[in-house]
N, C-alpha and C positions, 0 to 999 in steps of 0.2 A: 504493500500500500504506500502511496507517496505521503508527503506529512500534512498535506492536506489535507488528506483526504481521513489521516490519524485526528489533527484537531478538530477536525468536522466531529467526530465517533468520539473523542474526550466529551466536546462542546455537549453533546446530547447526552452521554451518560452523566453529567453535572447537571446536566438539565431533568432530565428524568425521576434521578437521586431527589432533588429537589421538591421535583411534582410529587411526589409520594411523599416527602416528611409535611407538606402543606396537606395534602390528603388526609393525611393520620390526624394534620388538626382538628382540621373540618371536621372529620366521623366522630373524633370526642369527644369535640362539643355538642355535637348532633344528639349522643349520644345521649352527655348529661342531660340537656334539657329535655329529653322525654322521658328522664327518669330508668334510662336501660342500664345506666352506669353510674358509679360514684367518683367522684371529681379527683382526680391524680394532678395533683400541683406539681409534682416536681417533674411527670412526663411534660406538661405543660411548657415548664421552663423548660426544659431540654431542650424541646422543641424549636424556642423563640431562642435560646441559649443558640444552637447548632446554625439558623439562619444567619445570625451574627458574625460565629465561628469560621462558616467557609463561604458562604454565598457572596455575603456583603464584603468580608475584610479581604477574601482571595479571588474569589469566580471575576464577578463584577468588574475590581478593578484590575483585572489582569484583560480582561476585557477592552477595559477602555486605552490602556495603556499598551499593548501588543496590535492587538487586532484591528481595532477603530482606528491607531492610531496609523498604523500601517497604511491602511485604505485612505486616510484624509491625505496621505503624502503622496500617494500616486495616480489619487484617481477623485476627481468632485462628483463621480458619477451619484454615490452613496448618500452624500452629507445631507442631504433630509430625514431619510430613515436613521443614521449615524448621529440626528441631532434629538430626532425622538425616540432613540436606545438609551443615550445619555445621559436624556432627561429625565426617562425610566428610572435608571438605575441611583439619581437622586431622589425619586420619589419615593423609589421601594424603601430606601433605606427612612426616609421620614413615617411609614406607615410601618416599618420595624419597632420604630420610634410608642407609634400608637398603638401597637398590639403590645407593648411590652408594661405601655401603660394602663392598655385597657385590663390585662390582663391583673397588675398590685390592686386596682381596684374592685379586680373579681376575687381575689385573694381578702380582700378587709369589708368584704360582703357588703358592696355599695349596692343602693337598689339599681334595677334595672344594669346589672354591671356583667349576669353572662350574653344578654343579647346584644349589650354596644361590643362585648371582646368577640362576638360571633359576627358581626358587621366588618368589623375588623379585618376576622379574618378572611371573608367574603370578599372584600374589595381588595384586599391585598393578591386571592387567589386569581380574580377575574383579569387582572392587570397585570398578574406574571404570565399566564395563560398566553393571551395577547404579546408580551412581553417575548416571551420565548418562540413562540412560532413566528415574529419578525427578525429576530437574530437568527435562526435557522434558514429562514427564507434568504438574508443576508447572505448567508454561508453559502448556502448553495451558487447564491450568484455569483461570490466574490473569489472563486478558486481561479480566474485564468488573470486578475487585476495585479496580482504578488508572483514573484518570483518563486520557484521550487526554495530557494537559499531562505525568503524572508519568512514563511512557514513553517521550516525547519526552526528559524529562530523562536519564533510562536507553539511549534510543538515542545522543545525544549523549556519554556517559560512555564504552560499550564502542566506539562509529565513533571515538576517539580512538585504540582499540589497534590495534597494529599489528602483526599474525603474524608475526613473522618470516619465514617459510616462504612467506608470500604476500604478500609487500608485492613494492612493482615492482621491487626489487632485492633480491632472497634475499641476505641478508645471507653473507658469505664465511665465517664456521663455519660453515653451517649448507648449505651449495651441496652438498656429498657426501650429506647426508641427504634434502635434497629431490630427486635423481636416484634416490636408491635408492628412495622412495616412488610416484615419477613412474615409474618403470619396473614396479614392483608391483600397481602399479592397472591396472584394467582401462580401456582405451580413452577411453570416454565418460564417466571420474570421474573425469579428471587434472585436473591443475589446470591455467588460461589461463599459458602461457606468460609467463614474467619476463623481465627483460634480464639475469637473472644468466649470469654465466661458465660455461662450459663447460670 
């Protein structure tokens, strides 16, 4: 495979990882308010903890700084959708901001505090959704714009990250939320087994 066509296949499995810890939110909170479950604060935090962890402090801005950054230097073809990715990825990180908050306030039993943190996290999912199928659409398009060499540079930048969720040892926050994930997916989309704990 050329490295292209590797960070194309990293880009999605970051993305995908992603779409399922946002999932696991959703379904928990779905859960609690019709009473099928009791409320786990600390998968919660995990949860809002892990988007922090890798998406926001490494996905994101390795994003903006390799990939985006590449493409505004040899090509303006991009820069409308490269300026509505951008501006994404300031917003996500402010609606981070509001689920982190919604969420202390679901913790110190404000009224009305699980349906604003379940809004939350509704508008945060609907916006990555959208979010991520235009950086793919992106990718698809931007393979022949970069050189074989500056992809290479791009593959080497993101094979440096390291998911939490799927590196050979799931990190020990994070071991409760990858069971809950790993049990939610369907068979033939789990992930390859880690040495993490049980």
């Amino acid at each position: 495979m050329s490295a292209y066509e590797l960070v194309v296949d990293t880009i999605k499995q970051e993305h995908r990882v992603l779409g399922h810890v946002v999932e696991v939110l959703q379904h928990s909170l779905q859960d609690i308010a019709a009473e099928h479950s009791e409320v786990d604060f600390s998968l919660l935090a995990s949860i809002l903890y892990y988007i922090d962890d890798f998406p926001e402090r490494l996905h994101h801005p390795k994003e903006d700084a390799y990939i985006f950054k590449a493409l505004r230097e040899r090509s303006s073809d991009f820069d409308d959708v490269l300026d509505e990715l951008q501006g994404e990825h300031v917003l996500g990180a402010k609606m981070l901001l509001d689920m982190h908050a919604a969420l202390v306030h679901y913790l110190a039993g404000a009224y009305g505090s699980l349906q604003a943190f379940m809004s939350c996290v509704d508008a945060y999912a609907s916006m990555l959704k959208e979010h991520r199928r235009k950086e793919e659409d992106l990718l698809a398009r931007a393979g022949p714009s970069l050189p074989e060499s500056e992809w290479q540079e791009i593959l080497a930048a993101f094979a440096a990250n390291e998911d939490p969720l799927l590196a050979h040892d799931v990190r020990t926050e994070f071991r409760k939320l990858y069971r809950r994930i790993q049990n939610l997916l369907p068979r033939k989309l789990r992930y390859p087994a880690t040495n993490s704990k049980t």
